[in-house]
Every structure is written in C-alpha cells, then in structure tokens.
C-alpha positions in Angstrom: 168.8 -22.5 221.5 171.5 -19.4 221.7 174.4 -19.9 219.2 177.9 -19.7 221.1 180.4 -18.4 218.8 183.4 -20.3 218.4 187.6 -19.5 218.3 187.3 -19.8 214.4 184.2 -16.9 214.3 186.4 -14.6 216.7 189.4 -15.4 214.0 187.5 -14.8 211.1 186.1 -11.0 212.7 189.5 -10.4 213.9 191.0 -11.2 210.3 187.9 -9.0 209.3 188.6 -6.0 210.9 192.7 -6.4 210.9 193.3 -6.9 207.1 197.3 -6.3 207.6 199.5 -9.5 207.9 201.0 -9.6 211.3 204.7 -9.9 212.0 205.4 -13.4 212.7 206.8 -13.0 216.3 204.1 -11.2 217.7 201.2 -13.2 215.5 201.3 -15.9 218.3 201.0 -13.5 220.9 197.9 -12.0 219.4 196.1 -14.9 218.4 196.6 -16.4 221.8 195.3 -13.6 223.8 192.5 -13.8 221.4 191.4 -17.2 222.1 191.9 -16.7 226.2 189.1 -13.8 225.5 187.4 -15.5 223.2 186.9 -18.5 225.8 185.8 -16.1 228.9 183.2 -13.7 226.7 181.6 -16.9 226.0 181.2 -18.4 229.7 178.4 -17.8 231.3 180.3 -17.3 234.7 181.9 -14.7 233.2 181.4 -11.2 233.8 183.3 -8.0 232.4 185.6 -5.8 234.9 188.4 -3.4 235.5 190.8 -5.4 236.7 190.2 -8.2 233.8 190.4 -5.0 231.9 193.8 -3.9 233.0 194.9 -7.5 232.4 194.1 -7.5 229.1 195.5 -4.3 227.7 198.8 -4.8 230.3 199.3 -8.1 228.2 198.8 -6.6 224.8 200.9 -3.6 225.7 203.7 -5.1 227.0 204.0 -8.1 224.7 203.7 -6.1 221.6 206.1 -3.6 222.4 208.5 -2.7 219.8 205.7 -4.3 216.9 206.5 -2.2 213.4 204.7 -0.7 212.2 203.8 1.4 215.5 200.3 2.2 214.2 199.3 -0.8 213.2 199.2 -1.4 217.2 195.9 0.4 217.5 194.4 -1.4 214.5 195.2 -5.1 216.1 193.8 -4.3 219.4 190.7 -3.0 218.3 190.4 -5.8 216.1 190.8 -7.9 219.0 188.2 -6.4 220.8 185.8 -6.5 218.0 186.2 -9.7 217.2 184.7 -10.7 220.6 182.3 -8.7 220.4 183.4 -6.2 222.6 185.0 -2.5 222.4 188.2 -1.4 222.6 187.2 2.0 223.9 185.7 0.7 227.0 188.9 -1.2 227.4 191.0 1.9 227.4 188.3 4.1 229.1 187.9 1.3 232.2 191.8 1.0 232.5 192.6 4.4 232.6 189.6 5.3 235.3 191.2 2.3 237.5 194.6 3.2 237.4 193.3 6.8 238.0 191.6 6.2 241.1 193.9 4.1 242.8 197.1 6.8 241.6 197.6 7.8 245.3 196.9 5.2 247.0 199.2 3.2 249.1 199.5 -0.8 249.2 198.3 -0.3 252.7 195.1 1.6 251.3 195.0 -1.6 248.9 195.2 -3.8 252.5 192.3 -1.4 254.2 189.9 -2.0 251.1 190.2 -5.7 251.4 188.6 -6.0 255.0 185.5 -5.9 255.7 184.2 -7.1 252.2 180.8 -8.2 253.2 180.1 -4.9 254.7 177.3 -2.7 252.6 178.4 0.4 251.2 181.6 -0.1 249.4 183.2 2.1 247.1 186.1 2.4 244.5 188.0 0.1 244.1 186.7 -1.7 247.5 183.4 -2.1 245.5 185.2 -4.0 242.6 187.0 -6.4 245.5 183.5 -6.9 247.1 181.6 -8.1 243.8 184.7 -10.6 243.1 184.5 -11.7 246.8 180.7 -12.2 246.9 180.3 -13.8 243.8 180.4 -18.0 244.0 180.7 -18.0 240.6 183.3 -15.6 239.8 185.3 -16.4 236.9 189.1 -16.3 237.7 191.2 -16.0 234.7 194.8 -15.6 233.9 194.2 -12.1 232.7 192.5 -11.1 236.0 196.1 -12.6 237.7 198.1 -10.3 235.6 195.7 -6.9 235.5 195.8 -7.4 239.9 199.6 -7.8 239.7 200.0 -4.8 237.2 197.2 -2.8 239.9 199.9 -3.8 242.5 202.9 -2.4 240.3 201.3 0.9 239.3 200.5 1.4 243.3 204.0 0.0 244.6 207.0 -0.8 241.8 209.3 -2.0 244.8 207.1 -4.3 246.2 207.0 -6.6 243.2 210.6 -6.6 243.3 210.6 -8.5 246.7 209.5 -11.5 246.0 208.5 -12.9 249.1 206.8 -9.5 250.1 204.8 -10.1 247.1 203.8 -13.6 247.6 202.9 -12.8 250.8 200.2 -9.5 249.9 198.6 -11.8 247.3 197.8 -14.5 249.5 196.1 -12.2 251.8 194.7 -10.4 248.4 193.4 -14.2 247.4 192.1 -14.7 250.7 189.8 -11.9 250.8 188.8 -12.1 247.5 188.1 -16.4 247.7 190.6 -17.1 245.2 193.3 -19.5 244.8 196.8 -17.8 246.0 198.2 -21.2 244.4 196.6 -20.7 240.9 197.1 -16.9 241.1 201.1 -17.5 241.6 201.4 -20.1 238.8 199.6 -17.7 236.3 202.1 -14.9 237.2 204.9 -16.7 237.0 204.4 -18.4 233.5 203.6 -14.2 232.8 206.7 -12.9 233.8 208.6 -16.1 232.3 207.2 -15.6 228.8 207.3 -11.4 229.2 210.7 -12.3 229.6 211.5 -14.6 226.8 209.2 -11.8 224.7 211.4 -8.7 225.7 214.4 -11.3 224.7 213.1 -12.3 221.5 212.0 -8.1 221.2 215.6 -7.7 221.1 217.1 -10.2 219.2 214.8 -9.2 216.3 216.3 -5.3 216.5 219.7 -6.4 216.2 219.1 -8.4 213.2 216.9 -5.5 211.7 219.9 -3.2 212.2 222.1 -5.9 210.7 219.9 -6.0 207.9 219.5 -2.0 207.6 223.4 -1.6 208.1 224.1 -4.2 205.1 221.1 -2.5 202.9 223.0 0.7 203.1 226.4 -1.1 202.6 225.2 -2.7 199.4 223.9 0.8 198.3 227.0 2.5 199.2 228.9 -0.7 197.2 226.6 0.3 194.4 226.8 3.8 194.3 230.6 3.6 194.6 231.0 0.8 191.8 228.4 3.4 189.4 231.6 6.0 190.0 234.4 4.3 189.1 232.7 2.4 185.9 232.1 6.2 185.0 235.1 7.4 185.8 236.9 4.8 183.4 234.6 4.8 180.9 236.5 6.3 177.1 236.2 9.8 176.1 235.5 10.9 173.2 238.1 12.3 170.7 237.8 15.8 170.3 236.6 17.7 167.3 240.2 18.7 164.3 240.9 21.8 165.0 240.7 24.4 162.3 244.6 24.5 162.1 244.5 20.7 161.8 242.1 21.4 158.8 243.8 23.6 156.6 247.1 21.2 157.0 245.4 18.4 155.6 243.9 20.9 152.9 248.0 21.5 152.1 249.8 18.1 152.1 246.6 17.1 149.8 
C-alpha cells in the first residue's frame, strides 16, 4: 500500500525549504493555497496542466503583491512547489508558453477552439480544451476557475469588465469543456471578493508602514535635535590666567 502524504508533510517540506517567518497578512494566503495543491497532487483524478498552472501562479502573484521583502517572493513559491512535490520551474515555464501562444489570439479564436472538441487532430491550446473535455474524470478545481478567467483576461481585459458578457462566454466555455458554469461562477466570485479584500488589506498595511517610517524618522530627528541643544547648553570651561593675570598675583603677594 502507497503512502499518501498528508497537509502536515506538505507543511513540514514547505517550512523546510522556506526557513524565513512569513509576514502575518500574507501567511494565510500561502498556507491556504498550499493545502488546495496539496489536496489535488494527491487525487488520483488529478492530472497536471497549463491552465491549473496559470491558476496557480495568477493566485500567488496577485495575492502576494506588495509582500517585503520582495525576494523572499521567489523563495515561498518555490517552497510551495516543493513541498508538493512538484517544481516551480515547470510552473513558470508552462505559464509563460500558454500565455505565449494564445498572445494574439482573439476571444473569438478562444470561441473557434472550443467546437469541434471530439474531433482528432487538435492543437494548441484546442488540444488542452480537448483533454479536459474528454476526460470523465477530470478534476475541476478552483485554481483551474481562476487560471481560465486570468486566460480570458490576458486575451480580452474588457470583456471581464462586462459582466454579463462574461457570464455568458463561460457558460459556453463550461459547456464545451463538461464543466459546471454554476460551480465555475461561484469560484470566481469568492476570487475576486477576497482579491479585493487582499488589495484592501495590501493597502491599509502601506499606510501604517509609512506611519510607522514617518514617526521612526520623527523620533530620530527629536533625538538628534534634543543631542544639540543639551550640547549647546552644556558649561564651558574657564579659560587658562593669562600671563598678565600671573605676574599681578606675583605683585599684590
């Protein structure tokens, strides 16, 4: 009997590889979209691909945006990666040749590759929509949700702005691909709510940081000014008799 790993032996590699603490706003974030990976590398419905991928780093990205220090970023998401067992690399690599191949492509192109999925032959990214569409078993996740709705953004940034427009193109997406448009529209939702309440919280931390670097440099300034004065009132010392002085006090003696 195969062992299955568990959430604590993902924590424990990720705490492995990522020795740093992690700033408290942003530990949630991370430890969450560990345990969402965690659980789908371990399903045995589950299977790796581009558009999982782009969910995944899309999340990361976005949610840990503004995180201090700025190179610790790289060290957490490869931490995460590792931790499942996986690379961060191929993340990266996979991501960038999707959003690469689909760069001049229109959401009409995206529209074209969804017919005819049980046709032979596919290529690009119609291949991608034809495994998901001919799989029983295909493993939707919230991850895939947000890396198709990130696909659609890169392709067509106005579309997601029109909301029914939207709804409407990932029905038909849903459709083709034997997913549920219901399911897919209440994982994006709860995304853009809490991408929102992030980029709030994002911003609400600055301003305290800058209230808390403007005060540090008050209190310095209070310090440095305080260090003046005391020497500025300090005594002075009585200067040496003058020879003059000297040979007076010789006389009267």
């Amino acid at each position: 009997m195969n062992y299955v790993r568990t959430v604590s032996d993902s924590k424990r590699a990720f705490y492995t590889h990522h020795t740093r603490p992690i700033n408290s706003v942003y530990r949630r974030v991370v430890e969450e979209l560990m345990v969402e990976m965690h659980l789908l590398s371990v399903n045995v419905d589950f299977i790796y691909e581009p558009i999982y991928a782009l969910g995944v780093v899309t999340t990361f990205d976005r949610f840990m945006q503004g995180y201090e220090p700025e190179e610790d970023k790289t060290s957490i998401f490869n931490a995460l990666c590792k931790a499942i067992e996986s690379d961060a690399q191929k993340y990266r690599q996979d991501v960038e040749h999707l959003q690469n191949s689909v760069s001049n492509l229109s959401i009409e192109d995206i529209k074209n590759s969804l017919q005819g999925l049980d046709q032979p032959s596919a290529e690009g990214l119609k291949k991608e929509f034809q495994a998901i569409a001919s799989n029983p078993n295909f493993k939707y996740s919230r991850l895939f949700a947000i890396g198709l709705y990130s696909l659609v953004e890169g392709i067509d940034a106005e579309l997601v702005k029109e909301k029914e427009a939207l709804e409407t193109f990932l029905k038909q997406t849903c459709e083709a691909l034997n997913l549920s448009p219901d399911k897919l529209q209440k994982d994006l939702e709860l995304y853009l709510s809490n991408l929102d309440k992030m980029t709030q919280a994002q911003a609400v931390m600055k301003d305290i940081l800058e209230a808390e670097r403007k005060k540090r440099e008050q209190r310095a300034q209070d310090k440095e000014a305080a260090e003046n004065n005391d020497s500025d009132s300090a005594p002075q010392d009585s200067p040496p008799a003058s020879e003059n002085d000297a040979s007076n006090d010789e006389a009267s003696s």
